[in-house]
N, C-alpha and C positions, 0 to 999 in steps of 0.2 A: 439527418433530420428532415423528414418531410416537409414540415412547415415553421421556417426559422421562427415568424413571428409570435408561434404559440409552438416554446419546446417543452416539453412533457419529460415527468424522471418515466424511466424504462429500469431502474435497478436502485440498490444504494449499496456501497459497500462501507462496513465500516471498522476501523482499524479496531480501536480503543484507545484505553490512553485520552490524551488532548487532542488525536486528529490528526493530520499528516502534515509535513512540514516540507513548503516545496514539493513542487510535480510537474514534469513534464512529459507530453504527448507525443510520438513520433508518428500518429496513426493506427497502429498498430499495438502500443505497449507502452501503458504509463508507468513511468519510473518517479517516484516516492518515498519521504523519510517519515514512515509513522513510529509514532510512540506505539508497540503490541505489550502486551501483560508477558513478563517472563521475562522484558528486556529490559535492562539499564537505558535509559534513552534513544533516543531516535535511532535507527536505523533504516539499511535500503530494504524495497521491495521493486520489485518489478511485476506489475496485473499485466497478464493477455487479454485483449480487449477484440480479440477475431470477432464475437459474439459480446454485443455491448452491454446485451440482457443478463450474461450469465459471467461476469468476472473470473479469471481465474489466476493468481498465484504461480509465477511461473519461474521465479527467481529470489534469493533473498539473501541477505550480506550483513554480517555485524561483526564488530572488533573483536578480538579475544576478549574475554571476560563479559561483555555485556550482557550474555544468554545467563543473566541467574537463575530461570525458570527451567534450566539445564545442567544446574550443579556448578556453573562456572563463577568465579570469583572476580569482582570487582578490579585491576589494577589502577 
């Protein structure tokens, strides 16, 4: 951030769903439970953040069954 006092967005990224739940920053890679369309509720994501401007999806984790926007069934 160049100038703390006045921080500026440089991107937005957005999950869907209600948003993300919990996040934390290593530097590096924010790791996150957003609600995405296709899922049973929350699961992880992990953004690569090398470039703050340009997000990118580098990891992602969900229970058996959650993915029903992949055929999988609820247990």
């Amino acid at each position: 951030m160049s100038n703390p006092s006045r921080p500026r967005e440089i991107t937005l990224w957005k999950s869907g769903g209600t948003g993300v739940h919990r996040l934390t920053f290593d530097g590096r890679y924010a790791y996150g439970s957003p609600e995405l369309e296709g899922y049973v509720r929350n699961m992880v994501m992990i953004l690569g953040l090398a470039d703050p401007s340009r997000p990118q999806v580098v990891g992602r984790w969900s229970r058996p069954g959650q993915r029903t926007g992949g055929g999988e069934t609820p247990t």
